[in-house]
Structures are given as C-alpha cells and as structure tokens.
N, C-alpha and C positions, 0 to 999 in steps of 0.2 A: 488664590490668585485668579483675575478674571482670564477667560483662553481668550485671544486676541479670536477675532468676527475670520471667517474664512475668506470673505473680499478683499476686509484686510491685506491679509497675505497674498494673494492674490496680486494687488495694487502695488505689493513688495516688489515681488519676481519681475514685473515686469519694470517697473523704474530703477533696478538694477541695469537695466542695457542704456539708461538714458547716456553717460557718459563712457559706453563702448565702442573704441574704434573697430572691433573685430569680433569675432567668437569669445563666448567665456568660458573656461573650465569649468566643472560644477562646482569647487572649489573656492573658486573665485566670484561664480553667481550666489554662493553662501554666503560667502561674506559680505559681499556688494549688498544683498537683501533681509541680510540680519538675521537670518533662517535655519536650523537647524540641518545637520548635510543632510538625513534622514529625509527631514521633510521637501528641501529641495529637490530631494533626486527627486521624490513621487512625484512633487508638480510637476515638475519638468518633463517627467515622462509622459504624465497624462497630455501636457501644454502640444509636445510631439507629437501625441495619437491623433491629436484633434487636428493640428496644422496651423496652430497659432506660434511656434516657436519648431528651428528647426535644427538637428547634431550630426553632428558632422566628427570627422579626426581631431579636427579643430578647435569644438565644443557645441555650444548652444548661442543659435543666433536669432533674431526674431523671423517669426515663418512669416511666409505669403500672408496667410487666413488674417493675421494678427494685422500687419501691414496695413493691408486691403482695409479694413475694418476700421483702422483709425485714419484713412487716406481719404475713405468713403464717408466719415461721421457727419452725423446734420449740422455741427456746429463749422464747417467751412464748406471751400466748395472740394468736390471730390476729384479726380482724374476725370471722368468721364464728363463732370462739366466744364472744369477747366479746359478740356480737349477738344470738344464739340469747336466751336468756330475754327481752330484748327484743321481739324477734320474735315468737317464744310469747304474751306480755303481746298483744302488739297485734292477732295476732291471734285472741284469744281476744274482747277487748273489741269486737272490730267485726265478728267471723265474717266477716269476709271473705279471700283469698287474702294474704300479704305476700310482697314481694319484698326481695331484697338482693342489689344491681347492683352491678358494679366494671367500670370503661374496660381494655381492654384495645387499643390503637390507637383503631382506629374504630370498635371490633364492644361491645357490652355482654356480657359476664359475668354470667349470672343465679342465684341460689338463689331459688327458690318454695317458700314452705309454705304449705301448707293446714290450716284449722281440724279436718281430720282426719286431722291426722297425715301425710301423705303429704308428700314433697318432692321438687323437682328440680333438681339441682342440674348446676352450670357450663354451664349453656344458653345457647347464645349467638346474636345476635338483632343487628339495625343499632341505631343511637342512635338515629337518626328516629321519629319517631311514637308513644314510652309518656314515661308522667313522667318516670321514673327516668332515661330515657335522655334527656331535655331536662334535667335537672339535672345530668347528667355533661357536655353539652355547654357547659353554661354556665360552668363551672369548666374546659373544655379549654386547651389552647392556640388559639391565632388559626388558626394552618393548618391545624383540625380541625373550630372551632367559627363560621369565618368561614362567612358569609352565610345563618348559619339565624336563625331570626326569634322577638323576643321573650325571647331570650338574656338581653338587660340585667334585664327582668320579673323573671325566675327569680333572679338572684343579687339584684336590692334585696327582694323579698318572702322570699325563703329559701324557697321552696318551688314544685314545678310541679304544674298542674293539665290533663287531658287526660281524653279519653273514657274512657281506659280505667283512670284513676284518678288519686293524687296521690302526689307521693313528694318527699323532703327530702333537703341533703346531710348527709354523718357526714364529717367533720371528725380527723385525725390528730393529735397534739402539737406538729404544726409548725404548723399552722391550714389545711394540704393537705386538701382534698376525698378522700379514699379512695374512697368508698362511697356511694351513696345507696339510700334505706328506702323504698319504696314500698306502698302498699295498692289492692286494687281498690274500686272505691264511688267515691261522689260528693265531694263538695270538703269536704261538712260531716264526712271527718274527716281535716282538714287542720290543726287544732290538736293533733289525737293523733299524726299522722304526724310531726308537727315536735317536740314534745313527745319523742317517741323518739327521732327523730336525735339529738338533744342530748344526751339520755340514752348512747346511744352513743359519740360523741365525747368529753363528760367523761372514759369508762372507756378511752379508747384517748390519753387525757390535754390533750384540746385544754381550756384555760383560756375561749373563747368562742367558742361555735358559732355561726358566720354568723347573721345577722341578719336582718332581716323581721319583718313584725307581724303573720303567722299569717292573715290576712284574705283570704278568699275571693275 
C-alpha cells in the first residue's frame, strides 16, 4: 500500500478545525482528520512547538503562527493591508502614534505609525504593560492569559485603557480576535479607537465585532 505524502496529512490536521466552533479533543481532531491517534498526537505536538496550533484544558485550537499565516497569504489582502487606511484615518484624526499588534506566543508583534509618516514595523515587545497587549491577553488562551488581572474588564467593555494609551480588538470571519488597534493619548479617544477596530473587522468579514459600550 502506498503511505499517504506527509503534506498530505499535514493538509488533514488542519481542515479538521474547518467546521470547529471551539477547541478539539485529540480524540476528536482524529477523527475529524482521519488519522491515526498515535499519529495525531505527534503532529499536534510538534503543530504546538512551533506555534501553529495552540492546547489548552480545552483541547487543540489553531495557534497565532497558523492564523497570521493564512490572514497574511499572497492570495488576499492581509490585516496589515486591509488596516492601513484605517490606520491612516485614526491617526490623522488624533495626531497621535497608532499601533497594530498581533500574538505571536507570548511576545506582541507590533507595526507603529506615526502622524509623520514614519513606521515600525514587526517589533516585538511582552503582552504585559500596553493596551494592545492587555487586549491580546484577554482573548488568549488560559495557559497564556491565566493570572493577569482585569482580563474579564477588557472583553465585557471591548476595549483596554493603560498609561500609555487605549487600543481594541479586530475581529477575523470567524469572530477570532486577529489583531488589536491601539493609539497613544488618554482614554477620551477610546470611542475612535473602537469605532476603528470594527471598521477593521467588518473588512476582514467578521459579521459582529466584540462588544462593549465604548465608556471610559
């Protein structure tokens, strides 16, 4: 018998989560992918090491890496182009810095633009201590987002507010947190910052962008 190509399978594992609302068991991603358990656990672990797929109490969910990677692919537009005139808009309106953060494990992924053109881009920095990276946390998994504080705050309001500014999440098609939109300044512009994530998330096709009453 011929052994199926390892892309193959590969190509399995991952169109098992097409029709997941939630974490899968490994049980359950066996079956779903037609895989042997044996062989699924190994992928699955390796998929973990790497940061393409991510486990939790819960099960196995698609990671960041994986995410990012098909959000980013040449064949549409990615977050960062879909966001750009976004971006632009907000921070033309506030003259202050914007940001646009994406998880990568534990570490935040940054682009920074400035009202003067300048930008910096794939910077990368802990989750602890800015909005953006308290709004990535709060959308994490447990094993990433356990025991930081004020977590629950952030997802009922839809937005964080921190010293060094305030920033929302952006929302994919599946209603996955991708991304979040951050500005520097004070909390009064915390209805523009949120106002834009939404705006973002619409164009990356999410139907209803997290929730929260915008309120300081």
């Amino acid at each position: 018998m011929t052994r199926e190509p390892p892309a193959r399978r590969v190509l399995r594992l991952i169109e098992a989560f097409g029709a997941a609302t939630g974490a899968l068991k490994l049980t359950e991603l066996s079956h779903r992918a037609g895989l042997p358990l044996s062989t699924t656990h190994r992928m699955a672990g390796e998929f973990v090491r790497c940061g393409a797929l991510e486990k939790s109490a819960a099960g196995y969910r698609i990671g960041a890496r994986l995410r990012r990677a098909v959000i980013d692919a040449p064949h549409g537009l990615g977050v960062r182009e879909l966001a750009r005139p976004f971006v632009e808009d907000l921070g033309a309106a506030t003259g202050k810095p914007v940001v646009l953060a994406m998880r990568q494990g534990r570490e935040l992924v940054c682009d920074e633009y400035r009202p003067d053109g300048e930008a910096g881009c794939g910077r990368r920095r802990a989750l602890n201590g800015t909005s953006a990276g308290l709004v990535l946390l709060a959308h994490a998994p447990p094993e990433i987002s356990d025991g930081q504080r004020d977590l629950a705050r952030v997802r009922r309001c839809g937005f964080a507010a921190t010293p060094d500014g305030v920033a929302a999440p952006v929302h994919d098609g599946t209603g996955a947190v991708v991304a979040a939109i951050g500005v520097a300044g004070t909390a009064r512009y915390v209805s523009a910052v949120v106002a834009v994530a939404r705006g973002i998330s619409r164009a990356l096709g999410a139907k209803e962008a997290g929730g929260g009453d915008a309120d300081p």
